[in-house]
C-alpha positions as CSV (number, residue, x, y, z in Angstrom):
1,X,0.0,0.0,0.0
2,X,1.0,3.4,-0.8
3,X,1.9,5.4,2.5
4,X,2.5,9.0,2.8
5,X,4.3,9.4,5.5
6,X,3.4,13.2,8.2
7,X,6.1,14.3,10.1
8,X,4.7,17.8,11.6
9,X,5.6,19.7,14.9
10,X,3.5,23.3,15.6
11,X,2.6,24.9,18.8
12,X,0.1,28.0,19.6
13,X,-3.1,29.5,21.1
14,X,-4.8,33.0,21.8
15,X,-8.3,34.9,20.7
16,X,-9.3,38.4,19.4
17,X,-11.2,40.8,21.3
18,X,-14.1,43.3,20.2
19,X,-15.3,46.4,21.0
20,X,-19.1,46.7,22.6
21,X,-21.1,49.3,23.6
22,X,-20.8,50.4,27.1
23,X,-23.8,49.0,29.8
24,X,-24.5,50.1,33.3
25,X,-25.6,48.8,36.6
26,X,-29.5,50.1,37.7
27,X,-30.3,48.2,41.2
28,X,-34.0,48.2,40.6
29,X,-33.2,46.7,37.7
30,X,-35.4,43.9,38.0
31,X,-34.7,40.7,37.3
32,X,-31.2,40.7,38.1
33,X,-28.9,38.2,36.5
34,X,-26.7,36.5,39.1
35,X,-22.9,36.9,37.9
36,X,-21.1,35.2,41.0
37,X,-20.9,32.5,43.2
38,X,-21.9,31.5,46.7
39,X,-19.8,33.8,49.2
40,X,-18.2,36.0,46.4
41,X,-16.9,39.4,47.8
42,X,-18.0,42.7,46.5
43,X,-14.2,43.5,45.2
44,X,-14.4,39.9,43.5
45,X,-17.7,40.9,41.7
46,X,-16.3,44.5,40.6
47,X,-13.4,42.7,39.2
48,X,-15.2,40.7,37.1
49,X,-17.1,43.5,36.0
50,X,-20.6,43.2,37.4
51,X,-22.5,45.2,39.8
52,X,-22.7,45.2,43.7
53,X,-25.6,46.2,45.5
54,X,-27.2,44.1,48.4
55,X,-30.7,43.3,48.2
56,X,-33.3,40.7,50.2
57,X,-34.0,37.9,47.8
58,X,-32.0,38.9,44.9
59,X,-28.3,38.5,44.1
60,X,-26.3,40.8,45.6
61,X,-24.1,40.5,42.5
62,X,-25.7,41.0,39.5
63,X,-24.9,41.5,35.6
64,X,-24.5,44.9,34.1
65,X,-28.0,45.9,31.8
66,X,-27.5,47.7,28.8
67,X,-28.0,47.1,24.7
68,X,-28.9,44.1,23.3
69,X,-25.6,42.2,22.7
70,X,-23.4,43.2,20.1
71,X,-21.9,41.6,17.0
72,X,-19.9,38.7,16.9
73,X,-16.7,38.6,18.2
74,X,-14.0,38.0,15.4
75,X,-12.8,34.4,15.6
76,X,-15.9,32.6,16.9
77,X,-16.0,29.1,15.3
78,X,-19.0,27.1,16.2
79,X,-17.5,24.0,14.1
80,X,-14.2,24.7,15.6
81,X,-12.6,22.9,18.8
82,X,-14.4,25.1,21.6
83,X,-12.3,26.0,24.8
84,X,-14.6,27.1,27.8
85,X,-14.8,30.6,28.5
86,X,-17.6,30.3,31.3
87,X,-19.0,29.0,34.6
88,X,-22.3,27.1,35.5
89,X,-24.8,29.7,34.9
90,X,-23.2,31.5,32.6
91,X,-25.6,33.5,30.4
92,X,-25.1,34.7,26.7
93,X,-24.8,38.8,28.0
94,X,-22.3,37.7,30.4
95,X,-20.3,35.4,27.9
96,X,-20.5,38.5,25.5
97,X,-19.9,40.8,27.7
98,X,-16.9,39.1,28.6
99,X,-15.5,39.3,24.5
100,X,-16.4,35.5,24.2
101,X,-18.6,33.2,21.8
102,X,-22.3,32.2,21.9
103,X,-23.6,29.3,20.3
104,X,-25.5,26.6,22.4
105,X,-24.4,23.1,21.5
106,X,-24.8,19.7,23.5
107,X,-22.3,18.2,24.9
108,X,-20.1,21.1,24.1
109,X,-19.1,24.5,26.0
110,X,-22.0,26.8,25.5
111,X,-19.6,29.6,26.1
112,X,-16.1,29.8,24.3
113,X,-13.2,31.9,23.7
114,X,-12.6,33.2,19.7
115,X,-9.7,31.9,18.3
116,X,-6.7,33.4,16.4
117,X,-6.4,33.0,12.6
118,X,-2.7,32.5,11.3
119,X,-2.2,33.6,7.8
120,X,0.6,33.0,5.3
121,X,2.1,36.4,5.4
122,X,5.3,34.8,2.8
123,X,5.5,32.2,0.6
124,X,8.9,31.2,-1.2
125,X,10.8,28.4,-2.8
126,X,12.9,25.9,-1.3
127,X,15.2,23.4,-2.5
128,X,12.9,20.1,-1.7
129,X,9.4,22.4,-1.6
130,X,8.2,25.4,0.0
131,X,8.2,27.8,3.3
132,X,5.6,29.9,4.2
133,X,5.8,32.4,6.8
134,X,2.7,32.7,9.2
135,X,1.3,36.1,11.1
136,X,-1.7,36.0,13.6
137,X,-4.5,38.3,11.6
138,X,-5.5,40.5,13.9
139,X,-4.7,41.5,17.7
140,X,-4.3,38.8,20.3
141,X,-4.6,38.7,24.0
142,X,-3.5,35.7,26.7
143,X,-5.8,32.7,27.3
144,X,-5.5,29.9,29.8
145,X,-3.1,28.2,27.7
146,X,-0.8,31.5,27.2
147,X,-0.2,33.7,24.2
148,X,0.0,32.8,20.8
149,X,3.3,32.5,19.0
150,X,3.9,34.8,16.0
151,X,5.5,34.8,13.5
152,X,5.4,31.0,12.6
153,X,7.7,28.8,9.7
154,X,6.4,26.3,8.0
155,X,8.4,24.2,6.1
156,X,7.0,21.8,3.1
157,X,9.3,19.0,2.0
158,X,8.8,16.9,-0.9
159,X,11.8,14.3,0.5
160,X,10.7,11.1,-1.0
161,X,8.5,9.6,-3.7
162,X,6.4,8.4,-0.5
163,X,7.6,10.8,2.5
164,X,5.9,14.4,2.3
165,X,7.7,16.4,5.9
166,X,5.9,18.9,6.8
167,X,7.1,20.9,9.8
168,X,5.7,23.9,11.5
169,X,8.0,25.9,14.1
170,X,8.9,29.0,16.2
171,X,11.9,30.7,13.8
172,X,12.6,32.7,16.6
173,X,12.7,30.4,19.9
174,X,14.4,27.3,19.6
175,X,12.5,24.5,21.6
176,X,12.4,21.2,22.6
177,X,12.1,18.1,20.0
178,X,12.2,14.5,20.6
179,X,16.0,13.9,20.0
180,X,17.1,11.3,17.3
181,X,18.2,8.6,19.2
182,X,13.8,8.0,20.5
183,X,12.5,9.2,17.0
184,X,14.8,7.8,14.1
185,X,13.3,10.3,11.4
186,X,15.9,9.8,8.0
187,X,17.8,12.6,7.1
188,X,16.2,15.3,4.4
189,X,18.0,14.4,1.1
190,X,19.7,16.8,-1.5
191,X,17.5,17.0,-4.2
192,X,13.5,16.6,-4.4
193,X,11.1,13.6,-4.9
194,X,11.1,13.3,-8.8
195,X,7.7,11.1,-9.0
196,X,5.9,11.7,-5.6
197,X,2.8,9.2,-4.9
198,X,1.4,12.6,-3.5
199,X,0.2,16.4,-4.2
200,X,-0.9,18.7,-1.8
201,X,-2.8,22.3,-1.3
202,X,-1.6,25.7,0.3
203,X,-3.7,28.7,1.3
204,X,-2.9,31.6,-0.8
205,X,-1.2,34.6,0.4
206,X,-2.8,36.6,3.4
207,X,-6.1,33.9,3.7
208,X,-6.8,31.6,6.5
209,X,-3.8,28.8,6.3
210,X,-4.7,25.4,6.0
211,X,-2.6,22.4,4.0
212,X,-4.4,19.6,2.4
213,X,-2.2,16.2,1.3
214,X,-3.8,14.2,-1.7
215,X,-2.7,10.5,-2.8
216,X,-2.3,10.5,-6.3
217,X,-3.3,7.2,-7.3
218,X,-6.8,7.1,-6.3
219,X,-7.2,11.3,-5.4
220,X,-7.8,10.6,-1.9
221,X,-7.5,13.2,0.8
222,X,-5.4,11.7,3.4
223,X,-4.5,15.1,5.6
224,X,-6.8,18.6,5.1
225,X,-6.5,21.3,8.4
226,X,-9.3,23.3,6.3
227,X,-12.4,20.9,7.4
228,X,-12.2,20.8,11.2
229,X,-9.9,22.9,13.7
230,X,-7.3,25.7,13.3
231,X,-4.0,25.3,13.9
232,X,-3.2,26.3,17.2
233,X,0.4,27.0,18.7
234,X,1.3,28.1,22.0
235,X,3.9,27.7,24.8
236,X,1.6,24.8,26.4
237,X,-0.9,24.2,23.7
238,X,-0.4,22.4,20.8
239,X,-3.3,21.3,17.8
240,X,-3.5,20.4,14.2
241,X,-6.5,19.0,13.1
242,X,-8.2,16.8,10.4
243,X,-10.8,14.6,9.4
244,X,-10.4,11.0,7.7
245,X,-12.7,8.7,6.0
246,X,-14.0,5.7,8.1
247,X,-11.1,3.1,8.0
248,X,-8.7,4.8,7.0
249,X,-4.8,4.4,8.4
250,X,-2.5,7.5,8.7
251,X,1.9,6.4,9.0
252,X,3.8,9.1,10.8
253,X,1.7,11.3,12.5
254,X,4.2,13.9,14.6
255,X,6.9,11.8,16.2
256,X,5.3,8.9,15.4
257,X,7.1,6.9,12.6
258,X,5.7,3.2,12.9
259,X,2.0,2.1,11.1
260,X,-0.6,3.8,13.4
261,X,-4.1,2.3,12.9
């Protein structure tokens, strides 16, 4: 059987915040919309940004009110992995408020931080392919998992007939990677694959990056990052996403370098 072999390292992870119009805390505004917890402090509630006034039989912290809730923020991807941005209770104002998603789904967080969109900001030419250059589109801010690394490298290697290497990496930090001796990956060779049992996609300059891997023989798509997730590469966060056909057997995946069914 024909294998096309993945070698691919990333890392990332961040979202992109919005601008809303400005609400306000009215008291007898009535119902009030709980926005702590049992025994939360009044500094605690103004630090998350809700109101504090105490009243019999009502929460003594209590969502702002104000306009209906605003658009989108950029980056919300229902279909996308979803990385909670909530608490039990959590209502749509407050996740708004709060610059995060919306989109009720079972089984799922309700309430979910945007994520970052790299971008090829350079493409160019290399002796056994291509290197692209990556750029977060738009501005970032920290998440649980820390900021988002930018400016990516990307490195496409056609190395064999059967081995496509692709290779995603920090050009500017040089980190850790399963040494040799535990992972014996072959050595890149000289000159290109002159008949490769593969072909594969880019995004074009300045749109959403995704890479897609096609076996030539039958036009099979063994590897596409455009149908599920986005790439996501941070100091303790690492993702690269696809989606296969039932049955179906991918060789090579990150350090992996034995069949992997």
């Amino acid at each position: 059987m024909d294998r096309v072999r993945l070698v691919s390292r990333l890392l990332l992870f961040c979202c992109l915040g919005f601008a809303r119009p400005q609400s306000t805390c009215q008291p007898d505004h009535e119902p009030r919309s709980d926005c702590g917890f049992v025994g939360i402090t009044e500094q605690q509630c103004v630090a998350k940004g809700c109101c504090w006034s105490p009243k019999d039989n009502e929460p003594w912290c209590f969502a702002k009110t104000g306009p209906a809730p605003g658009p989108t923020p950029e980056g919300c991807r229902p279909k996308a992995a979803r990385y909670d941005c909530g608490h039990i209770g959590t209502t749509q104002q407050l996740c708004e408020n709060a610059g995060c998603c919306w989109s009720p789904k079972d089984n799922d967080a309700w309430c979910f931080y945007p994520l970052p969109v790299y971008v090829a900001r350079t493409i160019s030419y290399t002796t056994l392919g291509i290197q692209m250059s990556l750029i977060i589109n738009g501005s970032s801010r920290n998440l649980p998992y820390g900021p988002n690394i930018s400016p990516l490298n990307v490195d496409i290697s056609n190395e064999t007939d059967g081995r496509l290497h692709i290779k995603i990496y920090d050009p500017n930090d040089q980190r850790w990677e399963v040494p040799k001796s535990f992972s014996p990956v072959p050595d890149p060779p000289s000159k290109p694959a002159t008949n490769p049992l593969y072909t594969y996609a880019l995004s074009n300059l300045f749109e959403e990056f995704f890479f897609a891997v096609v076996r030539t023989s039958t036009m099979e798509t063994v590897f596409n990052t455009s149908v599920v997730g986005l790439l996501q590469f941070a100091d303790q966060y690492l993702q690269l996403s696809t989606s296969l056909p039932k049955d179906f057997n991918v060789y090579g995946l990150g350090e992996h370098v034995t069949p992997l069914k």
